[in-house]
C-alpha positions in Angstrom: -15.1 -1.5 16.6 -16.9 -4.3 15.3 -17.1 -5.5 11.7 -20.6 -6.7 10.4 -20.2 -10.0 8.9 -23.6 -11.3 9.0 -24.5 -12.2 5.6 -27.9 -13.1 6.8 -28.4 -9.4 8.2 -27.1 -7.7 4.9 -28.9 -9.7 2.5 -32.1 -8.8 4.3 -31.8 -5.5 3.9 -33.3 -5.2 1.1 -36.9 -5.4 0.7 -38.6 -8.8 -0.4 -41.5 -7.0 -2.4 -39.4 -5.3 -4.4 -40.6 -5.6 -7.7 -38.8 -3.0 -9.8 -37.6 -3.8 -13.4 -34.1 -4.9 -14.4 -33.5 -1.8 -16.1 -34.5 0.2 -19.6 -35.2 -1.9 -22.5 -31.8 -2.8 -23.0 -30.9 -3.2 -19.6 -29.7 -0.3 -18.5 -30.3 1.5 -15.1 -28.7 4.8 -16.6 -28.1 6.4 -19.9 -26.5 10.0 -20.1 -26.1 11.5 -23.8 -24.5 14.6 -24.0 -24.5 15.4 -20.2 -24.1 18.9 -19.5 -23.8 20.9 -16.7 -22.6 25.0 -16.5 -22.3 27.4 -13.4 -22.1 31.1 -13.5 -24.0 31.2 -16.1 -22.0 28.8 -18.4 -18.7 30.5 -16.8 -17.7 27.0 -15.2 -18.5 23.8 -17.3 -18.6 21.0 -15.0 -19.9 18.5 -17.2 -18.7 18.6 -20.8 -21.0 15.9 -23.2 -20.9 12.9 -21.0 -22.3 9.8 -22.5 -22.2 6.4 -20.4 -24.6 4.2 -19.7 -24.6 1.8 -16.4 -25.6 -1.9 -16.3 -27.8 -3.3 -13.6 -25.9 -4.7 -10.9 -22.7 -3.0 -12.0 -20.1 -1.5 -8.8 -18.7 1.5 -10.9 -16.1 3.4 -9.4 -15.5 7.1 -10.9 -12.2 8.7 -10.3 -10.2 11.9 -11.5 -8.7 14.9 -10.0 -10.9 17.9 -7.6 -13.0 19.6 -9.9 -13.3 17.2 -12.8 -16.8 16.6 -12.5 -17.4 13.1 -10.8 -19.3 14.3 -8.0 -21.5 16.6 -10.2 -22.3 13.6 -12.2 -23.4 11.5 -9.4 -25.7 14.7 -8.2 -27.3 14.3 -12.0 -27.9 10.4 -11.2 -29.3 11.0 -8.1 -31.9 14.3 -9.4 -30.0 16.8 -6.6 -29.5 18.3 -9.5 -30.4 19.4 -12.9 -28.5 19.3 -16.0 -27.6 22.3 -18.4 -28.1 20.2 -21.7 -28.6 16.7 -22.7 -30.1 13.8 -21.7 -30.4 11.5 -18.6 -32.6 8.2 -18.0 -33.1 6.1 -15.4 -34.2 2.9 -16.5 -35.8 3.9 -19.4 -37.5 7.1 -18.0 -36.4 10.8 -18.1 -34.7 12.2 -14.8 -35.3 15.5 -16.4 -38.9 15.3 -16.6 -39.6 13.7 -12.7 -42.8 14.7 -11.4 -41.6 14.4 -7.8 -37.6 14.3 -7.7 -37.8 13.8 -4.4 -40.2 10.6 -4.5 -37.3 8.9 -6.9 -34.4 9.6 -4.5 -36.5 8.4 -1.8 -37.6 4.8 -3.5 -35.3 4.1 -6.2 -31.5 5.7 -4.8 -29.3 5.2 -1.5 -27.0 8.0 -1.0 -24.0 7.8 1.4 -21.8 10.8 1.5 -18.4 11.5 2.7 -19.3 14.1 5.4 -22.2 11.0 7.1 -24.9 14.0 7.2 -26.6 12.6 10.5 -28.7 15.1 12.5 -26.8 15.8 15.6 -30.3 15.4 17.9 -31.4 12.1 16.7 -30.1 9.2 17.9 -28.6 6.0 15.3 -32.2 4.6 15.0 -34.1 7.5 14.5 -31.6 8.8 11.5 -31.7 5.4 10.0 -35.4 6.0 10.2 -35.7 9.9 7.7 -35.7 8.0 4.3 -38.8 6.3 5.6 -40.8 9.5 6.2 -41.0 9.6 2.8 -42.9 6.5 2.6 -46.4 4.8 4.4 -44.6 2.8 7.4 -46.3 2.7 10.2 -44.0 4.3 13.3 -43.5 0.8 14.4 -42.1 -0.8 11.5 -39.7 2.2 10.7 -38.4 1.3 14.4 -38.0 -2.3 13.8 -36.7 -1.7 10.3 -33.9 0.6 11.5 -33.1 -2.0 14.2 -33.0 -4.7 11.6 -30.8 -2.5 9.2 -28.2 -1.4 11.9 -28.0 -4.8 13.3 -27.0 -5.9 9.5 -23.8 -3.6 9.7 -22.5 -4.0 13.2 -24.4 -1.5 15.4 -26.7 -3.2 17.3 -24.9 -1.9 20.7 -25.4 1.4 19.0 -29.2 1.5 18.0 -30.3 4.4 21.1 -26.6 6.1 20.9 -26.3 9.7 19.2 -23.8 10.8 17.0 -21.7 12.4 18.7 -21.1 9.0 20.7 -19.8 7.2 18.3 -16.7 7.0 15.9 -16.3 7.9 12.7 -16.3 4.7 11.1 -19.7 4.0 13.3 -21.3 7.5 11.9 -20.2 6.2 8.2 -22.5 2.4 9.1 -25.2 4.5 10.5 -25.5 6.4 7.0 -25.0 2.8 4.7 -27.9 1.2 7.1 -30.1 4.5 6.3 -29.1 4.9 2.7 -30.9 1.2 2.6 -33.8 2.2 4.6 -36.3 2.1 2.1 -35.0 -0.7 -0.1 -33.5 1.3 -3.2 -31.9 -0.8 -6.7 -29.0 2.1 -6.9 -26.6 3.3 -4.3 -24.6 6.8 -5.2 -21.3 6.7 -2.6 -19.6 10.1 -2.8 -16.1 9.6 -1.1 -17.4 7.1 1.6 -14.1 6.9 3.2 -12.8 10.3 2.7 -13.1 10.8 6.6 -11.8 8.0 7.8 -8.9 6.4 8.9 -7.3 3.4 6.7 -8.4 0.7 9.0 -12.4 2.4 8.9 -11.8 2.6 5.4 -11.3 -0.8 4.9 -14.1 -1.9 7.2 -16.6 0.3 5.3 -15.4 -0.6 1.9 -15.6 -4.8 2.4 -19.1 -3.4 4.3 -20.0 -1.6 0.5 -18.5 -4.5 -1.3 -20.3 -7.2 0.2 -24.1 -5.1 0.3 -23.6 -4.6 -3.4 -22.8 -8.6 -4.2 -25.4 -10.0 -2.0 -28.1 -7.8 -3.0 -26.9 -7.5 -6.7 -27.3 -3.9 -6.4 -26.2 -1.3 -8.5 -23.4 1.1 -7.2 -21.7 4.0 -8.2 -18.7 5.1 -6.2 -16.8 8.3 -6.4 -12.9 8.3 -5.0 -9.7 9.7 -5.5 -8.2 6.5 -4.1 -6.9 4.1 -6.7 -7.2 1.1 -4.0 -11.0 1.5 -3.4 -11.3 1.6 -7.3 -9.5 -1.5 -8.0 -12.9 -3.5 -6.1 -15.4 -2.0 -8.6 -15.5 -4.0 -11.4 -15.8 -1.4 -14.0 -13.6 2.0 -13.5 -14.6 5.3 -14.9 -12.0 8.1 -15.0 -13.2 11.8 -15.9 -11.3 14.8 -16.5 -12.2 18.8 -17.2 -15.5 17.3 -17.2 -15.4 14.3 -20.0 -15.0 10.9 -19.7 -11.8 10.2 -20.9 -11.1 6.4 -19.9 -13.6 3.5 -19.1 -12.5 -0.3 -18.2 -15.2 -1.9 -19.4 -17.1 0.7 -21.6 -20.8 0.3 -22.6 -21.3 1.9 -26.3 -24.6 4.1 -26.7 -26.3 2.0 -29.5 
């Protein structure tokens, strides 16, 4: 399997008339106070008071046991899901109060998720393309933009192939190229490499690594491995649903 090394192909990527601001009025891209979440009718606490905020441009890798609430935090960041009690911004502006949820997670967030989520009947082009029903592209430019994306991580041989044709660490680049389909500032990686073997894991993480630089992006990656957390330059570790150590904290003022 090929490694994408064009830096060319990776910085372009990301869209030229993006004009989004740097973050809130201090900078920030996120700002969680208090961060609750409760299931079962406040049976199961999965978030416990979280407060963090997240710099623009920061690769922030959360880590902890199953079940301590990492991957329910991303959800929060990424409006899949609501929280039970306190408050969230994105740059400035509630997530809680979102008109359309599903307009933010199409413009502003890239997801990439351990289990790839690519639809079976499309081929590598046409999943890369989904984000961008969301938007105004013309049919032809969401074709040349998902050529133009998969090119940038490897997978130009792959463009017209479906999943089920290609390997696991091939299915993982399909999803990074659509999780940048529409240009977004934030990318939310829940256990990337989870699925893969070492040698994919590697390929995909210096592929994450090297997006994030050249674009300047902001990323927030969930793992339980300590490896893939030692490249993020700030490490967040949560347990029973609190923060409970950060490597380069960012006080609430």
């Amino acid at each position: 399997m090929a490694e994408a090394t064009s830096n060319g192909g990776a910085t372009a990527t990301r869209k030229n008339e993006d004009t989004r601001s740097t973050g809130g009025a201090d900078g920030s891209v996120f700002e969680a106070r208090g961060l609750k979440k409760d299931y079962d009718e406040g049976q199961v606490q999965a978030l416990r008071g979280v407060d963090v905020r997240i710099r623009q441009g920061e690769f922030v890798a959360i880590i902890g046991p199953s079940g301590c609430g990492k991957s329910t935090l991303l959800q929060m960041l990424g409006a899949l899901d609501l929280p039970s009690g306190g408050s969230l911004l994105y740059r400035g502006n509630s997530l809680t109060e979102l008109r359309d949820p599903a307009a933010y997670r199409a413009r502003e967030i890239g997801f990439i998720f351990q289990a790839f989520h690519l639809l079976p009947t499309l081929t590598a082009a046409e999943n890369v393309q989904i984000p961008m029903f969301e938007t105004s592209r013309p049919l032809a430019e969401r074709k040349s933009r998902a050529v133009e994306l998969l090119k940038a991580v490897g997978l130009e041989q792959r463009v017209g192939h479906y999943p089920s044709k290609l390997s696991g660490g091939e299915r993982q680049r399909v999803a990074i190229a659509r999780s940048l389909a529409n240009g977004p500032s934030v990318l939310l990686a829940d256990e990337p490499t989870g699925n893969l073997d070492s040698a994919n894991a590697h390929l995909i993480l210096e592929l994450l690594v090297r997006i994030q630089r050249e674009q300047q992006m902001t990323m927030v990656l969930v793992t339980h491995d300590l490896t893939i957390a030692a490249r993020a330059s700030r490490t967040i570790q949560m347990k029973d649903g609190q923060i409970v150590a950060d490597s380069n904290p960012w006080p609430l003022s």
